[in-house]
C-alpha positions in Angstrom: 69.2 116.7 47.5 71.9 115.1 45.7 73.4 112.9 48.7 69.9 111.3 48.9 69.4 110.4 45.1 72.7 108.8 45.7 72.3 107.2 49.0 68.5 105.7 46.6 70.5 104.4 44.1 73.2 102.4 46.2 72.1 98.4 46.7 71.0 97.0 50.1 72.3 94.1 51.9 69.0 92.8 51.5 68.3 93.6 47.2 72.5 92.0 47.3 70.9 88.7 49.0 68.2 88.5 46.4 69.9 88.8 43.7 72.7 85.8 44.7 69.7 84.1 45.2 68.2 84.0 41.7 72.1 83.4 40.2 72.4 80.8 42.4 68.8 79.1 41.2 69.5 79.8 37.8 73.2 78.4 38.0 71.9 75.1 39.8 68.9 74.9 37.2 72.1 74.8 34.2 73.8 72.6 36.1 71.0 70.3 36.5 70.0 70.0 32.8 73.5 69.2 31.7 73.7 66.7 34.1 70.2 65.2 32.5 71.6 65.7 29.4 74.9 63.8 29.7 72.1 61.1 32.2 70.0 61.1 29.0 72.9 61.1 26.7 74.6 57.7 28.4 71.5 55.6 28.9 69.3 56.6 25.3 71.9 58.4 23.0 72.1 55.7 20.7 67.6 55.5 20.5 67.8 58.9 20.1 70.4 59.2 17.1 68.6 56.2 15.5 65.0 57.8 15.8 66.8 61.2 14.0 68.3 59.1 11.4 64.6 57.2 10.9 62.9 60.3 10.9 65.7 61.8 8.3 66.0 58.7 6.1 64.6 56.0 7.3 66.4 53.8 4.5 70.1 54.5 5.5 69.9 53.4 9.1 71.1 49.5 8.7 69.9 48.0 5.7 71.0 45.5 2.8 71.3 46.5 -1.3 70.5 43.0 -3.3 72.4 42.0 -6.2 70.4 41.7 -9.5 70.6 38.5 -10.6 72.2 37.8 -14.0 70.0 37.4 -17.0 69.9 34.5 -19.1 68.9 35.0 -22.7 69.5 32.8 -26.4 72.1 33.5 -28.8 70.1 36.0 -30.1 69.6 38.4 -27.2 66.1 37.1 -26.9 65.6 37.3 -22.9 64.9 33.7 -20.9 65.2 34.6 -17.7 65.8 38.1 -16.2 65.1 39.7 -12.7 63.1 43.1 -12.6 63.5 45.4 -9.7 60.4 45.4 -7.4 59.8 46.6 -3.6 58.8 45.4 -0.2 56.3 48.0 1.3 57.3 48.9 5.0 55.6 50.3 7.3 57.4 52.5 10.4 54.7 52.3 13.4 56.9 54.3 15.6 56.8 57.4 13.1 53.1 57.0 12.8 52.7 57.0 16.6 54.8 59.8 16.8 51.2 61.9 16.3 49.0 59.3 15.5 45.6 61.7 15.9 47.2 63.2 12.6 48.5 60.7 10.6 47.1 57.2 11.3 43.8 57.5 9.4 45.3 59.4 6.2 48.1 56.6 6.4 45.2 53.9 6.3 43.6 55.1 4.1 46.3 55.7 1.7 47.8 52.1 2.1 44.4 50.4 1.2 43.3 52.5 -1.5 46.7 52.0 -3.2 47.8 48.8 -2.7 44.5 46.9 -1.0 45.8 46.5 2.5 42.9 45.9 4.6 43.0 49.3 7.5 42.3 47.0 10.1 45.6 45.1 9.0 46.9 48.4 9.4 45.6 49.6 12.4 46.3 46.4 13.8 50.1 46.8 13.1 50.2 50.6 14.5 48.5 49.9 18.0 49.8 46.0 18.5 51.7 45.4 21.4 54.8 43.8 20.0 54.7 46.0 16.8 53.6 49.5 17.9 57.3 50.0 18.4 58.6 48.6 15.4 60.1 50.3 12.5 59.9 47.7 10.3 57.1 45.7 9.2 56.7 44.5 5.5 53.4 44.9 4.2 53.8 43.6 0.6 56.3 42.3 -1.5 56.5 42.2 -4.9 55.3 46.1 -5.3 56.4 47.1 -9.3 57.4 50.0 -10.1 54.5 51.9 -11.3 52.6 51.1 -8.0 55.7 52.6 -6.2 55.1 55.3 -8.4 51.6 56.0 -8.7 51.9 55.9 -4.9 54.1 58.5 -4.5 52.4 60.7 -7.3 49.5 60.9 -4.8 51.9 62.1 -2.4 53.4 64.8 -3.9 52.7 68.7 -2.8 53.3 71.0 -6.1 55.2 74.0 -5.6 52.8 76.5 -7.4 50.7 78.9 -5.7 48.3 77.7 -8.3 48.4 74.1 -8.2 48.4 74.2 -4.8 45.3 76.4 -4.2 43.7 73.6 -6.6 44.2 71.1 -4.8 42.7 72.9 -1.7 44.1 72.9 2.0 42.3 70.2 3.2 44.0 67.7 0.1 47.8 69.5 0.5 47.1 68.7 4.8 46.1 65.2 3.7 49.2 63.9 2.0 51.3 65.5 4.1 49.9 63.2 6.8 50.8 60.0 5.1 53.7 59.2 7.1 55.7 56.2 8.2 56.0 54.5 4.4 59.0 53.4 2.6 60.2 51.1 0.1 62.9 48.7 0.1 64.3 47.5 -3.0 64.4 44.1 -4.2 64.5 42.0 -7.6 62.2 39.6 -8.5 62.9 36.3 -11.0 60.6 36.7 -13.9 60.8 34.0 -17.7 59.3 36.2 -20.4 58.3 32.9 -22.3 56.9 31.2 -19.5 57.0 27.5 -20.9 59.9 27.7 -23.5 62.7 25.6 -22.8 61.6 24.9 -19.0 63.7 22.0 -18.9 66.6 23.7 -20.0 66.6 27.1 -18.3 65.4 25.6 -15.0 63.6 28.0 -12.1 64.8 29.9 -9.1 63.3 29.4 -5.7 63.7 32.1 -3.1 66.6 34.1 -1.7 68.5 33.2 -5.5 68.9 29.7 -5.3 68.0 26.9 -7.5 68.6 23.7 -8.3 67.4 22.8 -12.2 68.7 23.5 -15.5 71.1 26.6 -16.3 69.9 28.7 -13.0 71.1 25.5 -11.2 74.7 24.5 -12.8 75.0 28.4 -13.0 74.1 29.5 -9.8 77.2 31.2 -7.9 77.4 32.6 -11.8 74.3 34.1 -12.3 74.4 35.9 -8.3 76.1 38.6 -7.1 76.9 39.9 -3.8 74.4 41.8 -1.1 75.8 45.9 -0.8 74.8 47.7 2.8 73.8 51.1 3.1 74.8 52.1 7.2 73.6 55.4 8.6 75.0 56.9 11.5 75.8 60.3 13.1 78.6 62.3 12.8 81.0 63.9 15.0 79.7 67.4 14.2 76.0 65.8 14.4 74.6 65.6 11.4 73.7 63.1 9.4 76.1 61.1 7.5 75.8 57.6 5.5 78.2 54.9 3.9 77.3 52.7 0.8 78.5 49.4 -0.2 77.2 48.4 -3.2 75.9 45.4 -4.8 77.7 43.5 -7.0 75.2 42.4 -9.7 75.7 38.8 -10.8 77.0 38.0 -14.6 74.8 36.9 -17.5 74.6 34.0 -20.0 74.1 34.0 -23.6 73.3 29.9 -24.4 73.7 28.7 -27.5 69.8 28.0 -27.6 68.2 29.5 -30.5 64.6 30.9 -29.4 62.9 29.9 -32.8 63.7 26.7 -33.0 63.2 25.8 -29.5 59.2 27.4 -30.5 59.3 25.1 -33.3 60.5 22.2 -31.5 57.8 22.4 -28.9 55.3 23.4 -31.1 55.5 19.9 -32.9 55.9 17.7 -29.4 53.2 19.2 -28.6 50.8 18.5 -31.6 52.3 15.2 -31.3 51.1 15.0 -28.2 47.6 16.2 -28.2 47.4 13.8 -32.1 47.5 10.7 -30.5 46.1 11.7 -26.9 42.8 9.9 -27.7 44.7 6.6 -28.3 44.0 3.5 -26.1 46.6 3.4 -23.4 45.0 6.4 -21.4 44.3 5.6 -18.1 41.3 6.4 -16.2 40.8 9.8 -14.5 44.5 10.7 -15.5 45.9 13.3 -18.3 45.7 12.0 -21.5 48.9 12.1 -24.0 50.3 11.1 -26.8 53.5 8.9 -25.2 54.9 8.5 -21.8 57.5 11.2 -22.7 58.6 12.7 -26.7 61.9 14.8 -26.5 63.9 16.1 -28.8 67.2 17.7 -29.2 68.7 20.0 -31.9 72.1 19.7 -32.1 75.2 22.0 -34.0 77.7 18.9 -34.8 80.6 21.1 -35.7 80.3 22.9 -32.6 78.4 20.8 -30.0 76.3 23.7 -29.4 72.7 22.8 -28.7 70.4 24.5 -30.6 66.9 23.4 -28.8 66.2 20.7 -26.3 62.7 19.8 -24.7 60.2 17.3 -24.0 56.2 17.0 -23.2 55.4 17.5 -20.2 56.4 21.4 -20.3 55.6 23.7 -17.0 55.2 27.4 -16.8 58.8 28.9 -15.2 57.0 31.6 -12.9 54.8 29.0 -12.2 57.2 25.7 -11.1 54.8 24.4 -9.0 51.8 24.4 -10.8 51.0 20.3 -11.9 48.1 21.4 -14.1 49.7 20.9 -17.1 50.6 17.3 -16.5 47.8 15.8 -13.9 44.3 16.5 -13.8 42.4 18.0 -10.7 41.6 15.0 -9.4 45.2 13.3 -9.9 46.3 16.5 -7.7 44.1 16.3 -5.0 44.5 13.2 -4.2 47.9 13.2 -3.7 50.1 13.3 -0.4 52.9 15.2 0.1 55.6 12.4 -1.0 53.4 11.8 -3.9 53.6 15.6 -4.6 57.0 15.8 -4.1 57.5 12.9 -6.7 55.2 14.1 -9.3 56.9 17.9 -9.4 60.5 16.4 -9.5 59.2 14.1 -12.7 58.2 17.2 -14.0 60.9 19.2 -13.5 63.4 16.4 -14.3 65.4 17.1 -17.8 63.9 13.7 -20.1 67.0 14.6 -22.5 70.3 14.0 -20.2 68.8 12.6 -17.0 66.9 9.3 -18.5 68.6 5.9 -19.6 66.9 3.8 -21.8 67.6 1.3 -24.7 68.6 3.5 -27.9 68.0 0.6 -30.2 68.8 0.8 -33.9 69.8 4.4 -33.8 73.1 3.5 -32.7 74.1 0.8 -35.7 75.9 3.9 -37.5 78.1 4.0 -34.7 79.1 0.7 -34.1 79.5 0.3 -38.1 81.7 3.3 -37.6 83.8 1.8 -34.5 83.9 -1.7 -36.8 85.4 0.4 -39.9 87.7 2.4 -37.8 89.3 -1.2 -35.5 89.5 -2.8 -38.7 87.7 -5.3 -38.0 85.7 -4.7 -41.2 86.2 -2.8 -44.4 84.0 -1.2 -47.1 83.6 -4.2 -48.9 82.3 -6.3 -46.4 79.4 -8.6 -47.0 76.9 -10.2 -44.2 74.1 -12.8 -45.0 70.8 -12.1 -43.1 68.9 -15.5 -43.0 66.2 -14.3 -40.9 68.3 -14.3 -37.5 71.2 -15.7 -35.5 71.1 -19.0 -33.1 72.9 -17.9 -30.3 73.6 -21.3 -27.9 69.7 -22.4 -27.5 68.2 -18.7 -28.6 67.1 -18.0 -31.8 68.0 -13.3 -32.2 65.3 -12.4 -34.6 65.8 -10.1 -37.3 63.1 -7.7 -38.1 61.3 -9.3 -41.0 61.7 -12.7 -39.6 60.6 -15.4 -41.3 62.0 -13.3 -43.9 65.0 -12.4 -44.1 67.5 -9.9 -46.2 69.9 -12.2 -47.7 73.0 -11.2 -49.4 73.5 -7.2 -48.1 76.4 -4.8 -48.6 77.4 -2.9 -45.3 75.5 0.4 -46.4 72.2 -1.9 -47.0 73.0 -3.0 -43.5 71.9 0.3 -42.2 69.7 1.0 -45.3 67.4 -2.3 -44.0 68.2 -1.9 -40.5 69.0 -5.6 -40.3 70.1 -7.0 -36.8 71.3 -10.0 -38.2 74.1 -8.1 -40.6 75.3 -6.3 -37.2 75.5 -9.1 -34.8 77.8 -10.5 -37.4 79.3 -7.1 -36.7 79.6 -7.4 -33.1 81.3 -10.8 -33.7 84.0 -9.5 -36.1 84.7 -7.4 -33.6 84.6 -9.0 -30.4 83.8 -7.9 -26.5 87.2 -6.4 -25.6 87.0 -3.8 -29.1 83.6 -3.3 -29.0 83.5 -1.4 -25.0 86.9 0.2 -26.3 84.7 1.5 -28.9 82.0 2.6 -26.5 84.4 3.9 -24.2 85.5 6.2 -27.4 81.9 7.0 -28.4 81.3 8.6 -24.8 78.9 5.9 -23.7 78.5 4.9 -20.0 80.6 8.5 -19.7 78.9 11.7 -18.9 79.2 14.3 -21.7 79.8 17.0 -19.3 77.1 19.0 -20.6 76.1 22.0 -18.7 73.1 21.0 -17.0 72.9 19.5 -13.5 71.9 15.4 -12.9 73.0 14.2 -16.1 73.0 10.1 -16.1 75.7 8.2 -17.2 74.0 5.4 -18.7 74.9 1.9 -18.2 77.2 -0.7 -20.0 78.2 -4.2 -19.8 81.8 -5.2 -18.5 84.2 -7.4 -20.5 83.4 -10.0 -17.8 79.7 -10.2 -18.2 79.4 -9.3 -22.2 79.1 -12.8 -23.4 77.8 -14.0 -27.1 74.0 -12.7 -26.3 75.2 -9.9 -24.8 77.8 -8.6 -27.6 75.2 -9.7 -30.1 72.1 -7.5 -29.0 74.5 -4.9 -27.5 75.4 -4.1 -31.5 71.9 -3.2 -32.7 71.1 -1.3 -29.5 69.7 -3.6 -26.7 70.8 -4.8 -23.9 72.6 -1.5 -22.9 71.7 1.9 -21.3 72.7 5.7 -22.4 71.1 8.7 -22.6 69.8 10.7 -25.5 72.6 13.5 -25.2 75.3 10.5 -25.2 73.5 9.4 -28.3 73.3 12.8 -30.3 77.1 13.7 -29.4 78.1 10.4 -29.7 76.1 10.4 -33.6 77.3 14.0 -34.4 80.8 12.5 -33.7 80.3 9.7 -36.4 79.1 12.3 -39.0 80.8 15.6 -38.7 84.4 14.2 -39.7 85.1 11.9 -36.7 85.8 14.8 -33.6 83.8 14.4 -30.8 82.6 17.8 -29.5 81.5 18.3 -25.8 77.9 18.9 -25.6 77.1 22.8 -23.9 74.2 25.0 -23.6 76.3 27.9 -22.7 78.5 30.1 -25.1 79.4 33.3 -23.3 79.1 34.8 -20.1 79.2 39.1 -19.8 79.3 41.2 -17.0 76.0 44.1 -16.1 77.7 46.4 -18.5 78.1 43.8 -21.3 81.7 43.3 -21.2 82.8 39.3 -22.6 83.9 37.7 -18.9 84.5 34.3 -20.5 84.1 32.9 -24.1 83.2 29.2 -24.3 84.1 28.0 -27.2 83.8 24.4 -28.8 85.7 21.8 -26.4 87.2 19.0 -28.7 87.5 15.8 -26.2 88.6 13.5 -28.6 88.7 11.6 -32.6 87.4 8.1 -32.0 86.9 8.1 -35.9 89.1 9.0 -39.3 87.1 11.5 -41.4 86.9 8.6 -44.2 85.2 6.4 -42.1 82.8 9.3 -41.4 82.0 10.1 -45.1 80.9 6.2 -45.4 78.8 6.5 -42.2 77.1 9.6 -43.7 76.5 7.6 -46.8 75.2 4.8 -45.4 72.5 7.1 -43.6 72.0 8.9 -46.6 70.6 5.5 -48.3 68.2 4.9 -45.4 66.4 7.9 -46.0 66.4 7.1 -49.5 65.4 3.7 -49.7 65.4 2.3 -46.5 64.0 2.8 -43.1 64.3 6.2 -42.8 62.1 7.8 -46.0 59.2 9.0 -43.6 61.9 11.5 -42.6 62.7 13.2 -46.0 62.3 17.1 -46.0 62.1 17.3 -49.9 64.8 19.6 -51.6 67.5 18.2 -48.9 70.2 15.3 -48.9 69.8 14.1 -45.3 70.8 11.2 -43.5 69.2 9.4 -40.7 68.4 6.2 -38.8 65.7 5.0 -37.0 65.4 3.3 -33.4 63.3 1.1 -32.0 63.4 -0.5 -28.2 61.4 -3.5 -26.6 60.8 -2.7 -23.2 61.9 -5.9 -21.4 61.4 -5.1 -17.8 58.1 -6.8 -16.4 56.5 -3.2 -15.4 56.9 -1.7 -19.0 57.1 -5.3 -20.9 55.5 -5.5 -24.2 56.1 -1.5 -24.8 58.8 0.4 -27.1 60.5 3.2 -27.1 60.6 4.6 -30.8 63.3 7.1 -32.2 65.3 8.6 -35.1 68.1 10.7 -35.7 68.7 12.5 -38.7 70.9 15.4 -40.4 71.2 17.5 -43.4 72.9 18.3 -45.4 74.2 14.7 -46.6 77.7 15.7 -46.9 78.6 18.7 -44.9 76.2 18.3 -42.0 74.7 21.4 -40.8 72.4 20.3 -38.0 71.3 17.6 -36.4 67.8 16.1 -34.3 66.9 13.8 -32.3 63.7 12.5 -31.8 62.6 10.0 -28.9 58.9 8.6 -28.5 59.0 6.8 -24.9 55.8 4.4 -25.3 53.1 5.9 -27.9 49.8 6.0 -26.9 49.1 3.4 -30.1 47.9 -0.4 -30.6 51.4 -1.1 -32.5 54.1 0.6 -30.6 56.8 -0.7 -32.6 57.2 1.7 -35.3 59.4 3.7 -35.6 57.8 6.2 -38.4 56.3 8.3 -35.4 59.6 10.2 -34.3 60.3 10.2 -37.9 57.1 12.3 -38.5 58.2 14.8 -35.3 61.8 15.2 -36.9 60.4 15.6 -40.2 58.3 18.6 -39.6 60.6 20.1 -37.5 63.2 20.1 -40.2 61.1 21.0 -42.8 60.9 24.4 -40.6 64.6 24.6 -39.2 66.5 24.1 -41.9 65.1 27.3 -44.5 65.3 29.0 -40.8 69.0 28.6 -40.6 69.6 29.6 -44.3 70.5 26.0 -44.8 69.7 25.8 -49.2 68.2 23.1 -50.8 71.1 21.1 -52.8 68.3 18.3 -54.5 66.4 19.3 -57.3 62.5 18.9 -56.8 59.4 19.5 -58.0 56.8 18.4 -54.7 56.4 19.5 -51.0 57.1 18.0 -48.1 54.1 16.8 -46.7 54.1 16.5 -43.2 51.8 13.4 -41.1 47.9 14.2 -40.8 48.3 14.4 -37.2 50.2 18.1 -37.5 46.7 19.2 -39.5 46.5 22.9 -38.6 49.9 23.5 -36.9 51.2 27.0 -38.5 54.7 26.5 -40.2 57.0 29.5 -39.6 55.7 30.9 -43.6 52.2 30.7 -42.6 53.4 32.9 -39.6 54.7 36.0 -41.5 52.5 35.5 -44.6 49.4 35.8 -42.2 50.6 38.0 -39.5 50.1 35.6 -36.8 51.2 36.5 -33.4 51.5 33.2 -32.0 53.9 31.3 -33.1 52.5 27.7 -31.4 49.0 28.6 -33.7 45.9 26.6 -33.0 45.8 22.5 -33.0 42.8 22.8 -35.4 42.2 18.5 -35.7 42.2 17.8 -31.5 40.7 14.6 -32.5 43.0 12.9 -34.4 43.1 8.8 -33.2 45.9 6.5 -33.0 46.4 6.5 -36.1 48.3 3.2 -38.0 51.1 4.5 -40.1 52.1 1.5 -41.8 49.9 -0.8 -44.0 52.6 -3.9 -43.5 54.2 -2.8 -40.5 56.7 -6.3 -40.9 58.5 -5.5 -43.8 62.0 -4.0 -44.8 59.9 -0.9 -44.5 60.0 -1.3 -40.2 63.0 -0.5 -38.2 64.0 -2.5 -35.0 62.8 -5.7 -33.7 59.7 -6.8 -33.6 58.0 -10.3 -32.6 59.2 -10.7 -29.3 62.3 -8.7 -30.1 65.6 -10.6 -29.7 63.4 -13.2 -28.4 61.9 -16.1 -29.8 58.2 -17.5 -28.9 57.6 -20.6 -26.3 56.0 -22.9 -29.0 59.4 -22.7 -30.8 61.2 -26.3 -31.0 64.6 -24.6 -30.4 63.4 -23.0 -27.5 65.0 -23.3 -24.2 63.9 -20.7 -21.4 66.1 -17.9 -20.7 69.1 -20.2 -20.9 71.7 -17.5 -20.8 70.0 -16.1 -17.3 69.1 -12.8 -19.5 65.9 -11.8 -17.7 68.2 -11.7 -14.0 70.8 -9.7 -16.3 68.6 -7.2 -17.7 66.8 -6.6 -14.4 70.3 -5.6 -12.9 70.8 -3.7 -15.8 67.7 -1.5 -14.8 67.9 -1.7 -11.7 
């Protein structure tokens, strides 16, 4: 019994060949699918491992970090320019077609609910033939942050029995079918003020790069450099990542003050729309008050510009935008040059990148450079007989056929009288006169910190003959630009030091910490500070009794000077350009402004009381701003011109809670207007009648004998 259970239980030959058999399969079977495997591994490994690390985080596969851009903001802290984090929305068709019965119509539906992108768009994107299989297609740019957000809220599956159970299955099944949407970070440019000090802070176009103002000169300042984020597998197979990060670029704190810049362009800007309605408008075009009013606000112990601007003004987010300047009808008929010329006149900085004629404004300095040479003292007297015959030209004086007679050198500024300072130019002489220019900064850039400043344009010793000297010393006949003017002026008042212009007065790193300091560059002396204090006199009388009274702030010793330019080119003949510059206090100057009216919109050009009225109000505003005290007794109030009717001062501001501080131009109407009842008496500044010119009926007359019309054209030219 026993012998045949065991002789059962032994294996056949045959059950032995079976069984080798099914080893053998199951061995070759092994063999085979490591062989696929390593096949597989070789040819697709590196597909495969990038399709784990998209599925896992799509984000760390290959991708760049960007650098915030550095902020810009005035000396306050108040921000200018400042880049805010913002998102590209991608969409990953390869994860979506991964099961897309399950998640391409949740996906779709998602996308367009929460950030409006058509499903068709969509669905265009997942089944396309060339982007079915990409992982990377950029739906929107510019997504903030609270649509990232909100987005992802509606994503979210709570962890509660309860919350979940309210939401339901079908809702929880939903969202969890959203697939194939990520966000990539990026930074967008943003100007909190829009408008405000456009010319100055300048704009960025894309990928960080720009060209105007401070974002131009500061550019490789204000960026940073890209991080990478790389994903990859490790040896052990999972997923591992390596971050560079971004080097965020370093911020500037300019010496701009954000208030006065308001107030500055709050007054242009009245001035402008006051004598809009005037008679030079042209048909089917923008109307405005002058070709161009700027203004600059100066420190001149410091060089530090306080404010600079000019009409004309454009929306920083907005660069491209002509609205503001041209009308509808301007723009559309435009080509693309015409475009392209109109936006760069925009955009173009009136205050450094213009030459022009200064006119009388600049008779302090060359009284200054005539004191300081020697060539004339305190005590020097001049005869003004109406004008000066120069070879067969007859130089007008201002009041001509009056004339000033018997003046002092501070009456000589006090009446504005070219007569006394061609006698000046004289005494001096060609060679000391462009030494003196040459010390004054003229036909130099400052060196400001703004790109395309213009160097203006002087004579040479070899072509400044009598005419030239003579006009040359009440501001004609030579080119420069207002920021030569107000450094060159601040120069002659503040003790003699000439400070280098600069809109920029530290630069900090993302975490706050000083990287440089820029403080006040002294480039040279090219006065004694006792020829200054009789400068500063000397202005002081022609805001007392002279040209300059439409500029008195009442309570305030000031000083100032008035400008005004004949346009002798035979485009813009028979126009001026009107200015004055002014300080307070008299004796310890605190501040000074600038004021330039390029061609008023007016019958009579040629007065010079219109910038006087646009530095007048903005002082009366600036100056109890910046804690400067009254040091003049007075009983009245400054009363600024009719044509700032309705304008909100800063005290109507905070006595009446208003929020806007550029108020409501309440008298849009306002005409021309004719500030002067005898506009050709002491009262006027500059030249008038055919200035430095004399009229064809004259006996004396001999045309253009000195070749002075060729001259000036090269001059412009």
């Amino acid at each position: 019994m026993r012998k045949d259970e065991a002789k059962q239980r032994k294996l056949t030959k045959k059950m032995k060949l079976k069984l080798a058999g099914v080893f053998a399969c199951a061995l070759l079977a092994l063999v085979s699918l490591l062989g696929g495997i390593t096949i597989i591994n070789a040819k697709s490994g590196n597909k495969y491992s990038q399709q784990v690390l998209s599925q896992s985080q799509q984000q760390y596969t290959n991708t760049t970090i960007p650098f915030k851009r550095g902020s810009i903001t005035d000396r306050n802290g108040t921000i200018l320019a400042n880049s805010v984090k913002v998102y590209n929305l991608v969409l990953d068709c390869v994860e979506i077609n991964r099961n897309q019965k399950k998640y391409k119509d949740p996906t779709k539906a998602a996308l367009e609910e929460y950030f409006g992108i058509d499903q068709e768009t969509t669905e265009g994107l997942i089944t396309g033939e060339s982007t079915k299989e990409s992982q990377y297609q950029i739906l929107k740019k510019e997504v903030t942050m609270e649509e990232k957000k909100a987005f992802e809220a509606s994503l979210a599956v709570p962890e509660s029995k309860e919350e979940k159970e309210a939401l339901g299955e079908a809702e929880i099944t939903r969202r969890q079918s959203v697939k194939g949407v990520y966000f990539e970070e990026n930074y967008k440019r943003i100007y909190p003020l829009e408008s405000l000090a456009c010319d100055v802070i300048g704009f960025t176009d894309s990928a960080d790069t720009a060209t105007w103002g401070l974002e131009g000169y500061y550019n490789s300042t204000l960026n940073g450099s890209n991080g990478r984020r790389f994903g990859y597998m490790g040896e052990n197979g999972t997923l591992e990542h390596t971050i560079v990060e971004a080097e965020n670029g370093k911020n500037l704190t300019t010496t701009i003050d954000a208030t006065i810049q308001e107030i500055v362009e709050k007054y242009i800007s009245a001035f402008d729309r006051a004598l809009s309605a005037g008679p030079n408008n042209k048909k089917n075009a923008k109307k405005k008050g002058a070709e161009n009013i700027a203004v600059i606000v100066e420190d001149p112990n410091s060089g530090e510009i306080l404010a600079m601007a000019s009409s004309g003004t454009y929306d920083l987010n907005n660069p491209r935008d002509l609205s503001g300047s041209y009308t509808e009808l301007e723009i559309a008929n435009m080509d693309d040059e015409q475009t392209k010329e109109a936006l760069f006149s925009m955009w173009k900085n009136y205050c450094i990148s213009q030459n022009f004629e200064p006119g009388s404004v600049v008779k302090p300095i060359v009284v200054a450079s005539a004191l300081e040479s020697g060539a004339i003292t305190e005590e020097s007297r001049f005869m003004c007989d109406g004008g000066e015959k120069i070879g067969e030209d007859f130089v007008r004086c201002a009041v001509y056929p009056d004339s000033h007679g018997a003046e002092s050198l501070g009456e000589v500024i006090q009446n504005s009288c070219n007569d006394g300072m061609m006698a000046i130019g004289r005494k001096m002489g060609a060679s000391l006169f462009l030494e003196y220019q040459n010390k004054f900064n003229f036909g130099t850039r400052t060196g400001i910190d703004l790109p395309s400043e213009e160097t203006g344009l002087l004579f040479s010793e070899d072509n400044m003959y009598e005419m030239e000297l003579s006009t040359s010393a009440f501001g004609q006949g030579f080119n420069c630009t207002m920021i030569q003017e107000i450094a060159a002026m601040s120069a002659a008042i503040n003790g003699g030091i000439y400070y280098q212009p600069h809109l920029v007065k530290e630069i900090t790193d993302e975490d706050g910490k000083v990287v440089k300091n820029i403080t006040p560059t002294i480039l040279k002396q090219p006065v004694s500070q006792e020829v200054s204090a009789d400068v500063r006199e000397y202005m002081g009388m022609s805001v007392e009794s002279g040209t300059s009274k439409s500029s008195k702030v009442k309570g305030y010793s000031m000083g100032g000077k008035t400008g005004t330019a004949e346009k002798l080119n035979e485009k813009e003949k028979g126009n001026y350009l009107v200015s004055f510059i002014g300080f307070a206090p008299l004796d310890k100057p605190e501040v000074v402004v600038y004021a330039v009216v390029d061609t008023p919109n007016v019958e009579e050009q040629a007065s010079s009381t219109y910038p006087q009225y646009l530095a007048q109000a903005i002082m009366s505003e600036v100056l109890p701003y910046m804690n400067i005290y009254q040091d003049e007794p007075t009983d009245e109030e400054t009363v600024l011109w009719e044509g700032f009717y309705g304008v909100p001062e800063m005290t109507d501001i905070v006595k009446d809670g208003v929020s806007n501080p550029y108020g409501t131009i309440l008298d849009q109407g306002f005409g021309d207007g004719d500030p002067q009842e005898e506009p050709n008496d002491e009262e006027t500044d500059g030249i008038t009648n055919e200035d430095a010119g004399i009229e064809e009926d004259d006996s004396t007359y001999e045309e253009d004998a000195y070749g002075m019309e060729k001259l000036e054209d090269n001059i412009r030219r």
